[in-house]
N, C-alpha and C positions, 0 to 999 in steps of 0.2 A: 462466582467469586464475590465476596462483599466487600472488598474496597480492590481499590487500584493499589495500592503496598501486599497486598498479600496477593494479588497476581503476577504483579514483576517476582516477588520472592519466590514462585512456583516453576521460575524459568529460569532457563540453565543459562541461556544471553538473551538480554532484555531488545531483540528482534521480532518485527512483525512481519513477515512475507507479505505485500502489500494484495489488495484485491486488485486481479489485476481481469480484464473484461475478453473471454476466450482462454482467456492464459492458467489463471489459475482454475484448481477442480479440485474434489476430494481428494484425489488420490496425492495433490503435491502438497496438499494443505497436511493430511495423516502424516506423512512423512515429515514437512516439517514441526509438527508435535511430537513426533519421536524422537526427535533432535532438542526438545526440552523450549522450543521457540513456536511463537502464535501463526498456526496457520489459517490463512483464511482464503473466501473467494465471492464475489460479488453474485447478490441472486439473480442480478439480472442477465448473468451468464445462461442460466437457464431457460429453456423454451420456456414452462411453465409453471404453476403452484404446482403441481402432479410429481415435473422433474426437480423441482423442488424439496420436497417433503422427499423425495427418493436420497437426494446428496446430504441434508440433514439426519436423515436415518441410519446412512453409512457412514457420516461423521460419529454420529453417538456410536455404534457398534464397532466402529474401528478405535476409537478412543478405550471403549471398556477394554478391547484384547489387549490395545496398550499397556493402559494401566496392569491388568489380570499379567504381564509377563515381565515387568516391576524389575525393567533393565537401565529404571535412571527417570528422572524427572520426564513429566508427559506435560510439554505446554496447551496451553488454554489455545479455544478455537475461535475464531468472528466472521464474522456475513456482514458485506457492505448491501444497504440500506440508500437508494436516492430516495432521501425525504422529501423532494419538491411534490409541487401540487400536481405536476407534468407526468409523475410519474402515476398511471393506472393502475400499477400492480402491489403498487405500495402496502394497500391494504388486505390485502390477501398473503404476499411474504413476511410483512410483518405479523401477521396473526400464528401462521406457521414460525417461527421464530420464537414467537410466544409460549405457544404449545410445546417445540421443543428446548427451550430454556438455554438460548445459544447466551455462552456465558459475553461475549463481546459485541455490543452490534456498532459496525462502522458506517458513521452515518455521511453521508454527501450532501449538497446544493442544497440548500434550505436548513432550520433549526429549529422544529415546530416542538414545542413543549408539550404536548400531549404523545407524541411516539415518546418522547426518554420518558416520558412517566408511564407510560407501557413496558418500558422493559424495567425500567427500577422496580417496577411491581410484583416482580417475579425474581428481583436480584439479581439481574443483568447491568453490564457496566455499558455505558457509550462515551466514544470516540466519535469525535466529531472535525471533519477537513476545513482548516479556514486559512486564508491564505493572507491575510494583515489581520492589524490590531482589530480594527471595526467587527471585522468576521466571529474575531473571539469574545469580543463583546457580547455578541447577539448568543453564540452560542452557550457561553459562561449564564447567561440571562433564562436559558433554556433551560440548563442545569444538566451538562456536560460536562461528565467526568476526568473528561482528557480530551487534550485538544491536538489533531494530528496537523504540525506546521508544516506546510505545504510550500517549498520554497523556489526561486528559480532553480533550474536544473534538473526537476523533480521529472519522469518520464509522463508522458499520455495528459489527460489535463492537470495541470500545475497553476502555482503561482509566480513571483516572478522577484519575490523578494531576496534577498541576500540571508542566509540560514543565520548569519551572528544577527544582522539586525533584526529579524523577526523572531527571534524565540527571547533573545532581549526585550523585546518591547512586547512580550505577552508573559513571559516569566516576569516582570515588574506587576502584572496585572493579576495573578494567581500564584497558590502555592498548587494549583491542579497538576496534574502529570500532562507533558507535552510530548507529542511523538514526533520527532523531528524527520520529514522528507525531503530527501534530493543530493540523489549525483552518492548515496551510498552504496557501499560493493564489498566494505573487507571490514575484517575487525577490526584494525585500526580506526575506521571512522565510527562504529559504533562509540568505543570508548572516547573518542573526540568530539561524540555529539552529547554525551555526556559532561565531558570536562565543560561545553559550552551552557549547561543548564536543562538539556533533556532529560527526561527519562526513559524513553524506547527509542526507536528507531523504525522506519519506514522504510525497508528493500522492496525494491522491486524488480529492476531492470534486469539486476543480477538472478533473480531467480525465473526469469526466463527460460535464460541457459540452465535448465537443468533439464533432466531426465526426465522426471514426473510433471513438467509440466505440459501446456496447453498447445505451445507454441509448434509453429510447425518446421521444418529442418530447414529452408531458406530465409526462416527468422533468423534464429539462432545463426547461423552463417552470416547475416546482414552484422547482426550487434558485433561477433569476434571482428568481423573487419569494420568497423566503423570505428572515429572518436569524434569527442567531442562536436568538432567541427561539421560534422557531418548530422550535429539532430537541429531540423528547423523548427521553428517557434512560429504558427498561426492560431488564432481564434475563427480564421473564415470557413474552416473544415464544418463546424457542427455550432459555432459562435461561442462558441470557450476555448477559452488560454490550454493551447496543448504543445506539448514536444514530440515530435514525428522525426522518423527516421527519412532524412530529403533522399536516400537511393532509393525507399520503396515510393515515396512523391514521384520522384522520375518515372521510375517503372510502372508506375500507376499514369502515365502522362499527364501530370499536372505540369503546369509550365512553372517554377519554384519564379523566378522574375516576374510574373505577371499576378501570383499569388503574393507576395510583398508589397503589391502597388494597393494591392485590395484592402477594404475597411474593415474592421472587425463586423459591423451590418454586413456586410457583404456575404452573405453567407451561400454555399456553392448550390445548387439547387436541390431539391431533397432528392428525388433520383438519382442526377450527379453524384451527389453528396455519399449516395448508398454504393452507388459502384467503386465509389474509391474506396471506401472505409473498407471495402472486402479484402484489397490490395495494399490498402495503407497500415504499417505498423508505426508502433510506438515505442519509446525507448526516452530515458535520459541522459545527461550526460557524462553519467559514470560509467558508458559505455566502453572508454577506451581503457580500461582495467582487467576487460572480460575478456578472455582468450579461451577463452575452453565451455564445453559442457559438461557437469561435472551430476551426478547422483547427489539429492537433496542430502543424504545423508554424508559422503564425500562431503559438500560443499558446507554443513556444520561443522564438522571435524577441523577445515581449514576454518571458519570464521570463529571459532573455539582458541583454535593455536592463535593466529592475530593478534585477536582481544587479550589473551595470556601473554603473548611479548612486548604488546605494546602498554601494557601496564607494568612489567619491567622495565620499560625504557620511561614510564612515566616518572616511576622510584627511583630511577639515576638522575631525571633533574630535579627531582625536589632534596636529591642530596647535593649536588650542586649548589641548589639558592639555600 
């Protein structure tokens, strides 16, 4: 794609199934591109560059038969990218990225100007996660095409802002495209994150629950019976701000009172830390919305109708005022 205006206009609802780590995979990412919306899934799901280049390859090949059966708009696909210096693999998934010309890359924890000048070199877009004003600074400096607002509420590691006041106080700072995260589930909030000055939107939690995805069946089971109240907020897991579902905390025996008392330093020891993350899921807190598991294709179909009535009901109040 060569600009962010003519990738949104490529999509049939300006949705990005978010990357989400075990969860998302080709196969729910295809699907959702058949539904005219961006699928993606983070590389570092992957054991390796090897299985890598394998889900990149079924990305392009399942995209061509898409397109080649020209049954309606085929959205754009992305690969989350942790840019930090932490991450070993960086350079070797970024190269493969390179090679296959992944039209979106979403980037995380750091903003280093030599990766987006890797992929703009090749006409690739980047989206970049920042969670306040400061964050979009560095990344806007780096020369980040879009900036995906990471807000409280958002599932798995978040931020912790309020969605009006952060995409307010970065929409004053750019006319770039913002993809706004957290606590979305229906069409309804697409178009509400819109009216508030987005231009995409960041699902995640919701696409859990679906067929094609990663998750496994006492996942999905936790989220329909959870809400709100039930996702806790630590940084002591792995020392980032995340949203964790407190039933699999329990069932994982972490003691949730004794995990509140602890510092954000306080981080649980890496062993520790490995045994629970196997047991611990993530979620936000638009979980208590999600009652079902539905086929990604089902679940565009509803996020389609939504978005269509709730822009009907937007046309009755602007005949109102």
């Amino acid at each position: 794609m060569s600009n962010v205006k003519e990738l949104i206009a490529s999509m049939s609802l300006p949705v990005i199934a978010a990357p989400m780590f075990t969860v998302s995979n080709p196969e729910m990412a295809l699907a959702t591109c058949a539904q005219g919306m961006m699928g993606t899934f983070p590389a570092h799901t992957t054991r390796n560059v090897e299985m890598l280049e394998d889900w990149l390859t079924t990305m392009a090949d399942g995209l061509g038969r898409l397109k080649a059966e020209n049954n309606g708009p085929v959205g754009p696909y992305g690969v989350n990218l942790v840019v930090h210096g932490t991450n070993l693999r960086l350079a070797g998934d970024l190269e493969l990225c390179i090679k296959h010309k992944v039209p979106v890359i979403l980037t995380s924890k750091g903003a280093p100007g030599a990766v987006f000048d890797a992929v703009h070199a090749y006409g690739g877009l980047v989206f970049h996660d920042i969670a306040s004003a400061r964050h979009a600074e560095k990344a806007l400096d780096a020369g980040a095409d879009g900036l995906i607002a990471v807000c409280g509420g958002a599932g798995g590691h978040c931020g912790t802002i309020n969605p009006f006041a952060l995409v307010n106080e970065v929409r004053q700072m750019t006319d770039k495209a913002i993809i706004l995260a957290g606590a979305i589930t229906t069409g309804r909030d697409v178009l509400t994150a819109q009216v508030m000055g987005a231009d995409l939107v960041y699902m995640g939690t919701r696409f859990i629950n679906t067929e094609e995805s990663g998750a496994k069946d006492g996942y999905r089971q936790m989220i329909m019976e959870a809400n709100a109240t039930d996702i806790f907020f630590t940084a002591v897991m792995d020392g980032a701000p995340a949203n964790l579902l407190a039933p699999s905390l329990i069932r994982a025996g972490v003691d949730l009172d004794g995990l509140k008392r602890q510092t954000p330093g306080a981080i649980v020891a890496a062993d520790e830390g490995r045994k629970h993350w196997k047991d611990v899921w993530s979620a936000g807190h638009g979980v208590g919305s999600i009652n079902d598991v539905l086929s990604v294709a089902a679940l565009g179909d509803r996020l389609k109708a939504e978005y269509k009535a709730a822009k009907g009901d937007l046309g009755r109040f602007q005949a109102i005022v």
